[in-house]
N, C-alpha and C positions, 0 to 999 in steps of 0.2 A: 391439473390442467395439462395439456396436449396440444402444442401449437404446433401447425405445419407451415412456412412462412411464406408459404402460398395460398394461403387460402386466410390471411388477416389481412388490415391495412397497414401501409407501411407509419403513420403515427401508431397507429396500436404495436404492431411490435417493438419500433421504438420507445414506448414506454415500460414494456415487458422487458426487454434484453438490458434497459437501463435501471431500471428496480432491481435487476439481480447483479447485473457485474458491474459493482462496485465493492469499496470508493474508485475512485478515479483521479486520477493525478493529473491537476491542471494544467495545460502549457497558458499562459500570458504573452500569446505573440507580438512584436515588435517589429513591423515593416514599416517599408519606405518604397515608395515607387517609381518612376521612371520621373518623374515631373520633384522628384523630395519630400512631395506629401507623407503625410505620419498616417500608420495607420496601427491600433492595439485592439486583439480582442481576444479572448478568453476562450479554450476548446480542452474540453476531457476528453475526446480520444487523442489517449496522447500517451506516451510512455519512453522510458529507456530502453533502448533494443541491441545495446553492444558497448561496449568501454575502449574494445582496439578493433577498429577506429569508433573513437566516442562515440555514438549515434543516437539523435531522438527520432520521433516520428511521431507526426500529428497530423490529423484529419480532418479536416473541413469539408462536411459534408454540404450535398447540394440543396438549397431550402427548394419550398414549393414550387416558386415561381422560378426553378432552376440558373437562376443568377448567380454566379460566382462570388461567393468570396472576396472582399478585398484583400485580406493575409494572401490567399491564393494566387491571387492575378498576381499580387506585389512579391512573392517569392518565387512563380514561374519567369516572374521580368527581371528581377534583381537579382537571382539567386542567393539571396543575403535574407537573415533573419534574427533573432534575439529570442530566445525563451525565457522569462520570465517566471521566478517559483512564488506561489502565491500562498500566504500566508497570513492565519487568522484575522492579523492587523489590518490588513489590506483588502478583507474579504469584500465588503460591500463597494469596496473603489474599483474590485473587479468586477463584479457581478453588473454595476453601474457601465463599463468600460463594454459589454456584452448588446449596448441597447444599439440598433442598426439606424447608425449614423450615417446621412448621405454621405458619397465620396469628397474627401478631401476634409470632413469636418476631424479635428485632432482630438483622439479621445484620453490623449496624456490631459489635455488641458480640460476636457469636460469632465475629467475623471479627479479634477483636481491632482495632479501626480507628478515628477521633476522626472523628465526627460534627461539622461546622462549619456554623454555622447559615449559609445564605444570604442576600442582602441582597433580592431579588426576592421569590423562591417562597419556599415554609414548605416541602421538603425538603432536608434537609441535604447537604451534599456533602462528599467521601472527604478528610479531611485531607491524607492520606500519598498521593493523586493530583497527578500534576503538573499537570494543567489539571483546569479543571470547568466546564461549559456549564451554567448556570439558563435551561429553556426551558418557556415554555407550547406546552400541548400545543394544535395548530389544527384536527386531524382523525383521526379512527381509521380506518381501510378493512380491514374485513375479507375477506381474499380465498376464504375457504372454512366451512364446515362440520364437515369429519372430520379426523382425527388430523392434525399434519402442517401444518396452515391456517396460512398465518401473516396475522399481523396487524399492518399500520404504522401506526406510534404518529408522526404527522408534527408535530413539536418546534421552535420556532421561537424561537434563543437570545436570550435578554434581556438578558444577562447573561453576562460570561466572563471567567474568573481563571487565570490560564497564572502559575507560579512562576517569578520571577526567575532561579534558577539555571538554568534550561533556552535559558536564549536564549543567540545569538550578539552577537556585537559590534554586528551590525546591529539589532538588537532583536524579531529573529523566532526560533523555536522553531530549535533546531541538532541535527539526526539524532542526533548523535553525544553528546547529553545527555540528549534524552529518552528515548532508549533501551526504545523503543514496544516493545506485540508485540504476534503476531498470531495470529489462530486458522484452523488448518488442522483434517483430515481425524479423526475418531477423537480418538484420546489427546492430538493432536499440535498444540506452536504454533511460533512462530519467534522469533527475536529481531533486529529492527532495530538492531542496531550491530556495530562492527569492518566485517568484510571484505564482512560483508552488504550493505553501503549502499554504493550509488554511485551517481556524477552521468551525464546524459545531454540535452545540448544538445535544448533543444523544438526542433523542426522548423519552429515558427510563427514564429520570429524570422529568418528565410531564407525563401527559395523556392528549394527543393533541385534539382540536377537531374534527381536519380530514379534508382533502376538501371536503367533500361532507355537512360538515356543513357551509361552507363559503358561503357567501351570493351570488346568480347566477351573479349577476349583476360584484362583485369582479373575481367572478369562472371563468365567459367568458368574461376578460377582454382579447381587441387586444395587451396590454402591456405587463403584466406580464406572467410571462414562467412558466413552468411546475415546476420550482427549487423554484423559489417564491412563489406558492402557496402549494407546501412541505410545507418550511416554512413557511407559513402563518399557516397551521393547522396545527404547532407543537404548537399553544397558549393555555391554558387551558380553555382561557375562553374570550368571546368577551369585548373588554372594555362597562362599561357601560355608561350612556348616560351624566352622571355630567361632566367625565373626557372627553368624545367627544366636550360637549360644551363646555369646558375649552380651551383644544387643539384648537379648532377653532381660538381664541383670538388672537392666535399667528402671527409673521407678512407673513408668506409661505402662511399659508391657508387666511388670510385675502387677499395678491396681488390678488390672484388665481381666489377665490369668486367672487371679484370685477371687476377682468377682464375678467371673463365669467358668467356675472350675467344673460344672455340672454341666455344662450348655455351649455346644460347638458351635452351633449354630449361632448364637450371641458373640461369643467371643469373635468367631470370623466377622460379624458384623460390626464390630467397635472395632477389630484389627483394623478394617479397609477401611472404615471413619479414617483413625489415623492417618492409618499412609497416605488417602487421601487429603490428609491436610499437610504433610508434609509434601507432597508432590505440590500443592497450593504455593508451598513455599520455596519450590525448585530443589526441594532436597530428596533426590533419586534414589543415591543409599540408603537412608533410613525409609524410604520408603518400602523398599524392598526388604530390608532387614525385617520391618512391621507385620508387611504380609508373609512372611515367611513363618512367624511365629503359631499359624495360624495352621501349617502342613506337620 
């Protein structure tokens, strides 16, 4: 498919650009308006855009009938806001919080939810949230005019309250507690825990060799995927030839050897089986060690 996004509607690209970039990290807004009225509603274009000075940014775009926002009106007037992290627990009490309630109706309370006063701003923030960001708001940028527009609400945290149960031993948030989620396409979200979540070595902590230095024979392997040989040239440096023959000794590469001691082409295909299930298991050295037995 081939869109030009002038020549769709704008619901239709909206559903195209939102089926592809995701998930999407909730904000759970929490304003208050010039009068104290409450006002919570739930927006996925939203994200972290800096740490010094803390910064979110969230977007409320303009519906059909081009009427604003109440997050919007109440955080252009108050410049005060509360972000809100939403989580599995809470999923339906958010999505619930999303339905366009006239002005002044309180969707902590239709939402079933405990309002807790903030120690910053005068908007309260989601009890039953596992974190909550208190940010003055610094800037509005309106990017357009017609349905569709959106608008950054750019939020600069004052303030931040992450619950105890959610950290690690090390005292940072732990995947597998906070148990996020996220907003994809349509009807659709995802859930950040179990088999979802997994780890992957930044490449900034190295200077990898690259695929293009991997050996061809490795490179245009019918085995291994485009993800494995990422991995493979995030290594610094090819193992050298003492620890290859060492590796060999072992009892994988010894069955392997001896049962395709006629047949290159086999043994290379059971080498990168392996390595590829060591690379399954985050183990980079032996995975190299594996295909190397194979040159």
């Amino acid at each position: 498919m081939r869109i030009d996004p002038k020549e769709i509607s704008t619901p239709d690209l909206h559903a195209q650009l939102l089926g592809c970039i995701g998930p999407r990290p909730i904000a759970w807004a929490s304003t208050i308006d010039e009068g104290g009225q409450i006002n919570l509603a739930p927006y996925s274009f939203f994200n972290v855009f800096s740490t010094n000075p803390p910064t979110l940014i969230l977007s409320p775009a303009k519906p059909r009938d081009l009427k604003l926002k109440h997050t919007l009106l109440n955080a252009m007037a108050t410049k005060e806001i509360v972000i809100n992290v939403v989580s599995f627990d809470v999923v339906e009490q958010m999505s619930l919080s999303s339905t366009a309630y006239a002005k002044g109706v309180n969707e902590f309370v239709k939402s079933g939810l405990t309002a807790v006063d903030s120690e910053i701003v005068k908007p309260p923030r989601v009890g039953e949230s596992i974190a909550a960001f208190e940010c003055k708001v610094k800037e509005v940028i309106h990017l357009g005019e017609d349905a569709g527009a959106g608008n950054l609400i750019v939020c600069e945290i004052v303030l931040a309250h992450i619950k105890d149960g959610v950290l690690g031993d090390d005292g940072k948030p732990d995947p597998y507690k906070t148990d996020l989620v996220g907003r994809m396409g349509g009807d659709w979200y995802c859930r950040a825990n179990g088999e979802a979540i997994f780890k992957l070595p930044k490449p900034n902590r190295n200077l990898g060799i690259g695929v293009d230095q991997i050996p061809a024979a490795i490179r245009n392997s019918s085995v291994l995927t485009g993800n494995n040989l990422g991995r493979l040239g995030n290594i610094e440096k090819i193992p050298e030839n003492d620890r290859i023959f060492a590796f060999s000794e072992t009892p994988e590469i010894q069955e392997i050897k001896s049962r395709f001691v006629n047949d290159q082409e086999s043994l290379e295909y059971h080498l990168h089986e392996l390595a590829q299930g060591y690379l399954n298991e985050n183990d980079l050295e032996k995975a190299w060690l594996t295909l190397m037995q194979g040159s």
